[in-house]
C-alpha positions in Angstrom: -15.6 157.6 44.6 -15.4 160.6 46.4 -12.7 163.4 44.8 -13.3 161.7 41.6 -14.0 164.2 38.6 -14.8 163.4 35.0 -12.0 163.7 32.4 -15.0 165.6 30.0 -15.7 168.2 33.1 -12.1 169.7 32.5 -12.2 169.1 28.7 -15.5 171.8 29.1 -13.5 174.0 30.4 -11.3 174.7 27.5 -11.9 178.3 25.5 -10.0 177.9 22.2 -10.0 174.0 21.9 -6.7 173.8 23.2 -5.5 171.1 25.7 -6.5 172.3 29.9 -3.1 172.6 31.5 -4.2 171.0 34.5 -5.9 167.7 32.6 -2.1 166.1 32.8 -1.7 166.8 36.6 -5.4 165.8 37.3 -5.0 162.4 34.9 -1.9 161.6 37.4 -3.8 162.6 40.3 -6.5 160.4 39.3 -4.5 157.4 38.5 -2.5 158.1 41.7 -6.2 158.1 43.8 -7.1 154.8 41.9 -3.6 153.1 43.1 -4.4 154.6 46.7 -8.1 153.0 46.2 -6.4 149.7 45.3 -3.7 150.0 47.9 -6.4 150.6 50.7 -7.9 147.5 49.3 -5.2 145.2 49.0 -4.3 146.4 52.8 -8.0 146.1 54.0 -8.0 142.7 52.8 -4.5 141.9 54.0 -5.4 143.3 57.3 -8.6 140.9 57.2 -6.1 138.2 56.3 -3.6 138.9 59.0 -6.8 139.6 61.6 -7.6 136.4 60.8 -4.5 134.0 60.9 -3.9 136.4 64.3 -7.2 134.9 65.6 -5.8 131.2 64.4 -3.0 132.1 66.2 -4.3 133.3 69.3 -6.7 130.0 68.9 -3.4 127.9 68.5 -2.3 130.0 71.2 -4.8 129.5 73.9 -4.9 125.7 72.7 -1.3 125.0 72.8 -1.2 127.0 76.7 -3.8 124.8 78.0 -1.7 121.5 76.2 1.3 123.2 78.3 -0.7 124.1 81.8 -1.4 120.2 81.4 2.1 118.6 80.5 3.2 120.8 83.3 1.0 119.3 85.5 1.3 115.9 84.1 4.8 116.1 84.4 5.0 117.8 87.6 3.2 114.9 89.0 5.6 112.8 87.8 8.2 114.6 88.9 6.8 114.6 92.5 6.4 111.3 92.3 9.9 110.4 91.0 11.1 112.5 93.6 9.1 110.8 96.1 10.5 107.5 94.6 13.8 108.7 94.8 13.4 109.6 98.5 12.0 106.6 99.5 15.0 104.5 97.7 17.6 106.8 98.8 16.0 106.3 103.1 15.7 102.2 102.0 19.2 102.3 100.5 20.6 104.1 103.3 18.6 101.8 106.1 20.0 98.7 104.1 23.4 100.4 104.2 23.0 101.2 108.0 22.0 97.1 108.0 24.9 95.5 106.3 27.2 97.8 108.0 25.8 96.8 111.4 25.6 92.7 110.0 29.5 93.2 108.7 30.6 94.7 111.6 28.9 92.1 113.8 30.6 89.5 111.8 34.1 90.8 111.7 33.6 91.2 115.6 32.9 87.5 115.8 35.5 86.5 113.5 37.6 88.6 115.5 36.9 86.9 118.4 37.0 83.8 116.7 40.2 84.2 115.5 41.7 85.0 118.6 40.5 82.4 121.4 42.1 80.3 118.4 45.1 82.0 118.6 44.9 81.5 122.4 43.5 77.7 122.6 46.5 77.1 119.8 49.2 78.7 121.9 48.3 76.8 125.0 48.1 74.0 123.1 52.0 74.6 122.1 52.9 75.3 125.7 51.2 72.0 127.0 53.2 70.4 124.1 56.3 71.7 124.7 55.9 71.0 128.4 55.2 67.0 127.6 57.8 67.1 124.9 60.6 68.4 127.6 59.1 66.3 130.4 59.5 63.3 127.6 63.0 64.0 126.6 64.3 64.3 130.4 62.5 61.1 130.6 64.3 59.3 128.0 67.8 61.1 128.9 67.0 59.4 132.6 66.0 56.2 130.8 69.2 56.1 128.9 71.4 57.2 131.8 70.1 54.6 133.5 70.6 52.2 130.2 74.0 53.1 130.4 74.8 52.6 133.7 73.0 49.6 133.4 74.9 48.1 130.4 78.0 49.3 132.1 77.6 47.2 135.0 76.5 44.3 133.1 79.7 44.5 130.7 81.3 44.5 134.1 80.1 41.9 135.9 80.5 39.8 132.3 84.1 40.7 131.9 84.2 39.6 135.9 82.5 36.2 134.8 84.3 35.7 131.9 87.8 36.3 133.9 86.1 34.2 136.7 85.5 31.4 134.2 88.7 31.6 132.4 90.5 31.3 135.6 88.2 28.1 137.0 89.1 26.8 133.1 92.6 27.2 133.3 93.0 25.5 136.8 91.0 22.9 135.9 93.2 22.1 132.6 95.7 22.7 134.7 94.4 20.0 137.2 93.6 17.8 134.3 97.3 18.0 132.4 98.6 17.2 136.0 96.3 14.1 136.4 97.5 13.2 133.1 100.8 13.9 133.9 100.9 11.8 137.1 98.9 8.9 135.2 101.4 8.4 132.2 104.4 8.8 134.9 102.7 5.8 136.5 102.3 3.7 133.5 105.3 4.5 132.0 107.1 3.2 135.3 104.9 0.4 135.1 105.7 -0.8 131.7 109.6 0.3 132.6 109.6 -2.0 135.7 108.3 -5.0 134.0 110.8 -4.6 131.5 113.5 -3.7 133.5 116.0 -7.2 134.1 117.3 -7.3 137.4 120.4 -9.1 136.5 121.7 -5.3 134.7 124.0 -3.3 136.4 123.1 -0.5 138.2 124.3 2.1 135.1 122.4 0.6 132.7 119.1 1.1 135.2 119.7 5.0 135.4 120.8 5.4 131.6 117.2 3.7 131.1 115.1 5.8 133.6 112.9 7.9 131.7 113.1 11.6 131.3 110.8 14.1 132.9 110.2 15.6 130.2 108.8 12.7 127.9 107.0 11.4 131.0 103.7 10.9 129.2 104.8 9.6 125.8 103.6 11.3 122.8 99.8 12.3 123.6 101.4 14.4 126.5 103.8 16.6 124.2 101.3 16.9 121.6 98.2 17.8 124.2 101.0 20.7 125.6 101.8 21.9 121.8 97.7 22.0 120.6 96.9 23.8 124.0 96.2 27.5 123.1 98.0 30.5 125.1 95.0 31.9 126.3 94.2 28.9 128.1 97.2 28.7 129.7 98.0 31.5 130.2 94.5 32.6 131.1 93.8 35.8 129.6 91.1 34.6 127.2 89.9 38.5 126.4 
């Protein structure tokens, strides 16, 4: 090693066998070069060390840059193509939205229109009701004014009948209780003159002339009593 002197060199260069002064310093030197030596050493080969995992690094490096560069494009790609995706869904979603718009548009325009010639066909439909319904009821009132007068006269002329008929009754009982009347006068007389003896006086002839009133005999009086008062009198209503 260069700088390195033998520890017998200095021990020469003792006069009287006494120790060199300078063999303490030059011992500490020397051990101090010999750490240096081993320190240069130790850092050469850690410098060797480090050069190489550097180069493993670099090597990683390089490898892992080029793994990068081609995710990047790989995912770039996809990227482009999601985008593309995404554009192409976004115009088909918005051209189907345009669509369904237009369709539900269309529709409620139909319904619309729909909706109102019913309205209009339902409202006519009213006003030709109403118009038969109010043609209907002047109809029936005419028909029952006319019903009315109708039944009117009819009660009339009935009543006129029935006062007609009562009357024609009542003379014609009246003509009948007459007849009778008349008959029984005439066969009461008859009975009366054959029983009558003409050798009586003239007093005893007109005490025994018969009365009126019991002209008839019993079927007379008892005809007049079961005859009603409406008959005679002729107000049968």
């Amino acid at each position: 090693m260069a700088g390195h002197y033998d520890h017998g060199e200095a021990n020469e260069t003792t006069t009287y066998g006494e120790p060199h002064p300078y063999d303490a310093p030059f011992a500490f030197m020397m051990a101090m070069q010999k750490d240096i030596y081993d320190l240069r050493q130790a850092l050469h080969a850690e410098q060797q060390q480090r050069a190489q995992e550097v180069l493993e690094l670099k090597q990683e490096v390089t490898v892992l840059r080029e793994a990068l560069k081609k995710e990047i494009a790989e995912r770039s790609s996809v990227c482009h193509k999601f985008n593309l995706d995404i554009t192409k869904l976004q115009s088909n979603s918005g051209k189907g939205v345009d669509e369904l718009k237009a369709v539900h548009r269309k529709q409620l325009g139909q319904l619309n229109q729909m909706l109102q010639d019913e309205i209009r066909d339902r409202r006519a439909s009213e006003a030709l009701r109403d118009t038969r319904e109010s043609s209907a009821l002047s109809e029936r009132a005419g028909e029952m004014t006319n019903m009315t007068k109708e039944l009117n006269a009819h009660k009339a002329s009935f009543y006129a009948f029935k006062d007609e008929q009562v009357n024609l009754l009542n003379n014609v009982v009246h003509d009948i209780e007459a007849i009778v009347a008349q008959v029984s006068k005439i066969g009461y007389a008859s009975e009366s003159f054959r029983s009558v003896s003409f050798i009586t006086e003239g007093n005893a002839m007109l005490n025994s002339r018969p009365d009126p009133d019991d002209i008839g005999g019993p079927m007379t009086s008892m005809r007049n009593r079961s005859m009603s008062p409406s008959v005679r009198g002729g107000h049968g209503y």
